[in-house]
KOLDO-337908 format. One record per residue (C-alpha): y, z, x; chain. Coordinates in steps of 0.001 Angstrom, whole numbers, padded with zeros to 6 digits. Example, Ala and Ser with C-alpha at 12.3 -4.5 7.8 and 13.67 -1.06 7.14 Angstrom:
@Y: -004500 | Z: 007800 | X: 012300 | chain: A
@Y: -001060 | Z: 007140 | X: 013670 | chain: A
END
This chain:
@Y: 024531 | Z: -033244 | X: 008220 | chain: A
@Y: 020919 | Z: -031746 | X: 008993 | chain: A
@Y: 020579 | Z: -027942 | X: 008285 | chain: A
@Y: 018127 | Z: -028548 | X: 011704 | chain: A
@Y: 018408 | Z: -030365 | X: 014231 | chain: A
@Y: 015349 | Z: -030939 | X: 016914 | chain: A
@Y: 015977 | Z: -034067 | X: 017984 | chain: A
@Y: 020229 | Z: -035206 | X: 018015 | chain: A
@Y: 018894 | Z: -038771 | X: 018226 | chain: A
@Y: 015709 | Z: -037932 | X: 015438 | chain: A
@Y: 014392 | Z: -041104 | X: 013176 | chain: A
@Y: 013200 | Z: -039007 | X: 011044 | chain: A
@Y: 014423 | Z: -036666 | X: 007979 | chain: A
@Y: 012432 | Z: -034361 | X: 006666 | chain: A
@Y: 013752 | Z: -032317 | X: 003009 | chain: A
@Y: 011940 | Z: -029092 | X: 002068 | chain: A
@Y: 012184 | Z: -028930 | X: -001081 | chain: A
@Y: 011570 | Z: -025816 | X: -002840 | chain: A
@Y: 011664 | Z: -023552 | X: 000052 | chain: A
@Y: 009831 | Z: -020163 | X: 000380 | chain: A
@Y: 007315 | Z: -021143 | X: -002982 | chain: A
@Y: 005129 | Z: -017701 | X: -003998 | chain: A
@Y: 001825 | Z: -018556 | X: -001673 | chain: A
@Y: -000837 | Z: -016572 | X: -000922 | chain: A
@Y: 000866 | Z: -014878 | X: 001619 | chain: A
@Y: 003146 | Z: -013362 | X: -000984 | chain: A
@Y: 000148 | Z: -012271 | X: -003041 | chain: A
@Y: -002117 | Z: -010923 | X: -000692 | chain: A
@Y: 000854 | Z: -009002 | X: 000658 | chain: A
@Y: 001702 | Z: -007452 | X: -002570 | chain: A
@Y: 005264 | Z: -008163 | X: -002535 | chain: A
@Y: 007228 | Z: -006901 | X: -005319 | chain: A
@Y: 008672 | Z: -009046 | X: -007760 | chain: A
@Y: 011766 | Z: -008080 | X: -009379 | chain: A
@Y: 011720 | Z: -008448 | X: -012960 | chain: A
@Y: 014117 | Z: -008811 | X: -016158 | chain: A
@Y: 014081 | Z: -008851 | X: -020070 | chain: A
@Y: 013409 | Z: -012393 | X: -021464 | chain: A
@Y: 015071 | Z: -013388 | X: -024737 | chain: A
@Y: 011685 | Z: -012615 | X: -027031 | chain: A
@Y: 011846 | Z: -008522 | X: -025138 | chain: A
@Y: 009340 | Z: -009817 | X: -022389 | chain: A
@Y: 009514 | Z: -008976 | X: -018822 | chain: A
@Y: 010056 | Z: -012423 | X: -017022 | chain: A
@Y: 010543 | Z: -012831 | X: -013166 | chain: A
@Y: 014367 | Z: -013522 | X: -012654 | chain: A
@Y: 015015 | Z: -017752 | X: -012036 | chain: A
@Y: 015469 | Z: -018394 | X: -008273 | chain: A
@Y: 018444 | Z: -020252 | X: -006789 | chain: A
@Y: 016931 | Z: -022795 | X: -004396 | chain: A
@Y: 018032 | Z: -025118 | X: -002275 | chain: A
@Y: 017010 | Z: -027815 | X: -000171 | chain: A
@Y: 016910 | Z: -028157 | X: 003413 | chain: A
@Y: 016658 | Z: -030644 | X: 006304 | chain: A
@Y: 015506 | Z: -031409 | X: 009670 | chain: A
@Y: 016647 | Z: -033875 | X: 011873 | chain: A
@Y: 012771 | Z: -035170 | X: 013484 | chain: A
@Y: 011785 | Z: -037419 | X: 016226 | chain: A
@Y: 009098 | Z: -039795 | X: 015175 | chain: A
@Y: 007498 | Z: -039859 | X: 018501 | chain: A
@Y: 007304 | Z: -035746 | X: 018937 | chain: A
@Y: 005323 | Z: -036090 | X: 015041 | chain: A
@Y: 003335 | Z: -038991 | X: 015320 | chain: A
@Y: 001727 | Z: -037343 | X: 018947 | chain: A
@Y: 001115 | Z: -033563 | X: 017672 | chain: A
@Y: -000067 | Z: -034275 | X: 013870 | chain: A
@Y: -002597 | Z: -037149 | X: 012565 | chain: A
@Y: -000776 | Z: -035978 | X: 009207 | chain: A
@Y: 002768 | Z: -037348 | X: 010482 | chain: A
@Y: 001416 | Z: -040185 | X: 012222 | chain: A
@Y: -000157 | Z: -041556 | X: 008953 | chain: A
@Y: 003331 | Z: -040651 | X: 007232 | chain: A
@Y: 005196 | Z: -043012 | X: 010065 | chain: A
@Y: 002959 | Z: -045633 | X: 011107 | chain: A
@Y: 001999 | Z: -047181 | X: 007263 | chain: A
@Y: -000915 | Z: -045352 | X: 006935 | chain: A
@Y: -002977 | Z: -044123 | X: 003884 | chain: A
@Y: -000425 | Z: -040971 | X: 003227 | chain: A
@Y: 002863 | Z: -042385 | X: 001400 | chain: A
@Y: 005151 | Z: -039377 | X: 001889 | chain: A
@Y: 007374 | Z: -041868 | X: 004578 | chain: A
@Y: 010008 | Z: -043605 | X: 003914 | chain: A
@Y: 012300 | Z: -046101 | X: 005763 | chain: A
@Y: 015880 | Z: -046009 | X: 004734 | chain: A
@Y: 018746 | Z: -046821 | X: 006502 | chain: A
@Y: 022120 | Z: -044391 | X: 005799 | chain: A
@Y: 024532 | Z: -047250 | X: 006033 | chain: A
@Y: 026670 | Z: -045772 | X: 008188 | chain: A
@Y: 025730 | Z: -047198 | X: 011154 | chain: A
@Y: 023475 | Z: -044766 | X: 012942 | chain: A
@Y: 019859 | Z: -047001 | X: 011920 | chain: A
@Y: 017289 | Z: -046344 | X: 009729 | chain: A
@Y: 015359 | Z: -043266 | X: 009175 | chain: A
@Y: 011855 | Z: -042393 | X: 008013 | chain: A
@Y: 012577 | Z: -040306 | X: 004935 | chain: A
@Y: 010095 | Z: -037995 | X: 004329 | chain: A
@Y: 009958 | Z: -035107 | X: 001971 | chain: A
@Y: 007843 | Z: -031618 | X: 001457 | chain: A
@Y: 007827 | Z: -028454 | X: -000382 | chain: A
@Y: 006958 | Z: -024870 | X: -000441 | chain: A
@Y: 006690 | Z: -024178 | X: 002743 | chain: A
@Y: 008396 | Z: -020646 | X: 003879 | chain: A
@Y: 011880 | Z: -022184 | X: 005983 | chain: A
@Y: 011360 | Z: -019931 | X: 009035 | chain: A
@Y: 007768 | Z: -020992 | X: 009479 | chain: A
@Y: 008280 | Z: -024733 | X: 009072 | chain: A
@Y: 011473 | Z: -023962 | X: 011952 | chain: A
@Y: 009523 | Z: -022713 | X: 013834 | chain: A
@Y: 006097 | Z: -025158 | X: 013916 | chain: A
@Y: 009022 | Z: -028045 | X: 014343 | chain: A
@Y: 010845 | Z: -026222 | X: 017426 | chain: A
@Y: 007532 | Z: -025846 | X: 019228 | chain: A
@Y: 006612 | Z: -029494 | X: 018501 | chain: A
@Y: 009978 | Z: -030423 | X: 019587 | chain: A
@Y: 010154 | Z: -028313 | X: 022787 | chain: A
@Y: 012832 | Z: -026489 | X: 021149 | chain: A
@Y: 011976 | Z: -023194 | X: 023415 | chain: A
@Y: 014989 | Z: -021262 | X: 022747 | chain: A
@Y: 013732 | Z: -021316 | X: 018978 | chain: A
@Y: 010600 | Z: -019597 | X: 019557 | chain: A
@Y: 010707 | Z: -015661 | X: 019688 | chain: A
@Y: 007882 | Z: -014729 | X: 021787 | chain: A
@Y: 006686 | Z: -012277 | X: 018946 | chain: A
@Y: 006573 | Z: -012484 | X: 014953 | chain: A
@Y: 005926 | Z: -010260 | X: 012325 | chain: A
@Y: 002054 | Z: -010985 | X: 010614 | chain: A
@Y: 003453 | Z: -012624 | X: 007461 | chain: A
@Y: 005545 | Z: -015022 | X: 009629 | chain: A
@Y: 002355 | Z: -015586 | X: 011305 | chain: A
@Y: 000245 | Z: -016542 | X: 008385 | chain: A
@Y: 002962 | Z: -019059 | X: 006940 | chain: A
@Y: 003175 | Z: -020649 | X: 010090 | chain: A
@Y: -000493 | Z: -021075 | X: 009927 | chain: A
@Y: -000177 | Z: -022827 | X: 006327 | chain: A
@Y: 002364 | Z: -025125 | X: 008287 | chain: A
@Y: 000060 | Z: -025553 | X: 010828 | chain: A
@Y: -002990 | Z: -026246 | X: 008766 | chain: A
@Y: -001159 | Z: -028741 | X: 006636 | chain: A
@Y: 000115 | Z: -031010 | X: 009127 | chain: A
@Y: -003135 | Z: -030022 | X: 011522 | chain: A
@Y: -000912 | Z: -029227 | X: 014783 | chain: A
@Y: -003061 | Z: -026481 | X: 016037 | chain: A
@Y: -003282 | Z: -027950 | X: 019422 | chain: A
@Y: 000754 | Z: -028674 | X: 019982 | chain: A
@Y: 000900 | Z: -024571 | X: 019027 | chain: A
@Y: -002023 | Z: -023902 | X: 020917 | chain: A
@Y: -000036 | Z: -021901 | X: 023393 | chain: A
@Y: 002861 | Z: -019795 | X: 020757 | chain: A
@Y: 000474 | Z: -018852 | X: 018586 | chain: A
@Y: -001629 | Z: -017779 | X: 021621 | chain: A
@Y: 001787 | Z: -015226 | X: 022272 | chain: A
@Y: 001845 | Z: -014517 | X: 018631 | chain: A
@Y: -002189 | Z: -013227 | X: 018218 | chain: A
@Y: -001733 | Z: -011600 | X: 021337 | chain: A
@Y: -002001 | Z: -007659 | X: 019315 | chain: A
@Y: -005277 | Z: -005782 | X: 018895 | chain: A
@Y: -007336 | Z: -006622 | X: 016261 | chain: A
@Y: -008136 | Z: -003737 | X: 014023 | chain: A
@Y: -011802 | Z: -002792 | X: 013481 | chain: A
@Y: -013876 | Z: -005167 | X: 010144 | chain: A
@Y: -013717 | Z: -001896 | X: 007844 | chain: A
@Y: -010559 | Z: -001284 | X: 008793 | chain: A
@Y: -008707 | Z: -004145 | X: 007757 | chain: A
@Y: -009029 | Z: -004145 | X: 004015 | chain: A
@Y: -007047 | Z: -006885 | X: 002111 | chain: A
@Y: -005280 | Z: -008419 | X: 005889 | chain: A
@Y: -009148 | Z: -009823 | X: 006691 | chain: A
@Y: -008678 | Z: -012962 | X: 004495 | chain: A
@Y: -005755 | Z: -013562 | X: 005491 | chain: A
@Y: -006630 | Z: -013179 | X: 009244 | chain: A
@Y: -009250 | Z: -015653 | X: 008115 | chain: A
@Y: -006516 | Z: -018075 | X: 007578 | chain: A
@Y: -005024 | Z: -017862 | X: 010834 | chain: A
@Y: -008284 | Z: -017577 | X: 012476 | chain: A
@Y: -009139 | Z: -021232 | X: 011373 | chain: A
@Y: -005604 | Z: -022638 | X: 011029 | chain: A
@Y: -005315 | Z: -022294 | X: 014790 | chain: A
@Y: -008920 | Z: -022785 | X: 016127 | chain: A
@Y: -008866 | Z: -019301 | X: 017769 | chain: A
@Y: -013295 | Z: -018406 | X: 017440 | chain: A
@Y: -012920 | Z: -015005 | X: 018635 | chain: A
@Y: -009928 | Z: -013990 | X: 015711 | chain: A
@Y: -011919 | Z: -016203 | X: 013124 | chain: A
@Y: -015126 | Z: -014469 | X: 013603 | chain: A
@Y: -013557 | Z: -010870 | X: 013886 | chain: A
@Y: -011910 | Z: -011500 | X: 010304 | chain: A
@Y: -014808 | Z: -013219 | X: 008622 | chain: A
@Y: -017313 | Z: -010130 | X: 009432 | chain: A
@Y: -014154 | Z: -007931 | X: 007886 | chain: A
@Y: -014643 | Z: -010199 | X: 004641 | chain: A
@Y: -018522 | Z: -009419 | X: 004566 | chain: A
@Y: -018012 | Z: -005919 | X: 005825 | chain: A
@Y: -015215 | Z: -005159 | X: 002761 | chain: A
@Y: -016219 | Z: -007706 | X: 000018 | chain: A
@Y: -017923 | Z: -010619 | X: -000113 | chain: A
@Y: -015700 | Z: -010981 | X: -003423 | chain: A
@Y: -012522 | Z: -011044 | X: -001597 | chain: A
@Y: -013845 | Z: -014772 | X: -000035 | chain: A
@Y: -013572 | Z: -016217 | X: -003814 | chain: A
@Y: -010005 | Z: -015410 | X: -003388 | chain: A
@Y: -009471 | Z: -018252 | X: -000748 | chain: A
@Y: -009594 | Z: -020979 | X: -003218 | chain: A
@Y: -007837 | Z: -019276 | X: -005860 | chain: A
@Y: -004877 | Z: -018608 | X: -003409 | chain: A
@Y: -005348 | Z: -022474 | X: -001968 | chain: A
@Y: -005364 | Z: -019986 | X: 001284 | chain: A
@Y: -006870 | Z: -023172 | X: 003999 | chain: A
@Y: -010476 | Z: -022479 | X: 003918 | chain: A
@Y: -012815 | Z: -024960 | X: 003639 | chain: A
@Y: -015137 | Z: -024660 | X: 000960 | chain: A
@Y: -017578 | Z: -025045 | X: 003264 | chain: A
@Y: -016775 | Z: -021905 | X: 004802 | chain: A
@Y: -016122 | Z: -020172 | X: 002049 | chain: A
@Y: -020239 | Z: -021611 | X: 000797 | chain: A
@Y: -021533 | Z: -019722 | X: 004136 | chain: A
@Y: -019750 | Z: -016739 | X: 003725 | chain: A
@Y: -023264 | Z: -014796 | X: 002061 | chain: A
@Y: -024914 | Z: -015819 | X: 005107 | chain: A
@Y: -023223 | Z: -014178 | X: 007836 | chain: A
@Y: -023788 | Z: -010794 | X: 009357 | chain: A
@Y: -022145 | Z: -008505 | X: 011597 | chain: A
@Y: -023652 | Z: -007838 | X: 015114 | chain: A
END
């Protein structure tokens, strides 16, 4: 039995595996970590239960809003689909497994794709917003979300100076889901603050192309 189920007559299975990974989103949020005393007198972060889950998908709702899915299903260049069948006589799935990804982001980006309305909340907090935007960059659905995440940005933008270490990340969600007006706003913040805090993108695999990031000295505010 699926932990999630989008579609009750799905093809596909999809297992993420080590949910809610430490991402950039964790970092540039400065979440506490809490900490105990290793066997050598060290402070070591605590081991983390985790557990897998699953998602009952339809093929058809993947393969139309990501190019990433479609490859999966359709024998393309990206291997992470499999065909198996369960053998108890409900057919064959496409098994296909991931990782990392926070487990209320990934719900969410496969409720929209799925037309699972009832899923969506018509507002999220900021960190929900940038892992869904990790989600979204991955699997390069920005167009099936083109209208949520249009309800989720909807909140005024603060001014470049004022918003310190939330500009890169802004950044991310700026590109993730092709919004100009919320990637230029954050990418002025980034010269405005720092160009140093742009550096960070790649060492936090936050998804900004490097061609981006190679512009960054060039752009100005005005």
């Amino acid at each position: 039995m699926c932990d999630y189920i989008m579609d009750p007559s799905g093809d596909v299975i999809l297992t993420l595996n080590n949910p809610n990974a430490p991402i950039a989103a964790s970092v540039l949020f400065n979440e506490d970590k809490p900490q105990v005393r290793g066997p050598g007198g060290d402070w070591e972060p605590p081991p983390q239960p985790s557990r897998s889950w699953t998602f009952r998908l339809s093929s058809r709702h993947l393969i139309v809003a990501s190019p990433v899915f479609k490859a999966a299903l359709s024998g393309g260049v990206w291997k992470e689909g499999i065909a198996s069948s369960d053998g108890d006589g409900s057919g064959a799935f496409f098994r296909i497994d991931t990782r990392d990804w926070d487990v209320d982001a990934l719900v969410l980006v496969m409720s929209v794709i799925h037309g699972r309305n009832w899923r969506v909340p018509l507002e999220i907090s900021f960190k929900t917003l940038v892992n869904v935007a990790l989600v979204v960059d991955y699997y390069q659905v920005a167009e099936a979300l083109r209208l949520a995440s249009s309800l989720w940005m909807y909140r005024p933008l603060k001014s470049p100076e004022s918003l310190g270490s939330e500009a890169l990340l802004w950044v991310c969600v700026g590109w993730a889901f092709r919004d100009d007006a919320v990637f230029n706003h954050a990418t002025r913040a980034v010269v405005f603050t720092s160009l140093r805090d742009i550096d960070d993108a790649g060492t936090l695999q936050l998804p900004i192309p490097s061609a981006v990031i190679g512009k960054c000295p060039l752009w100005t505010i005005g």
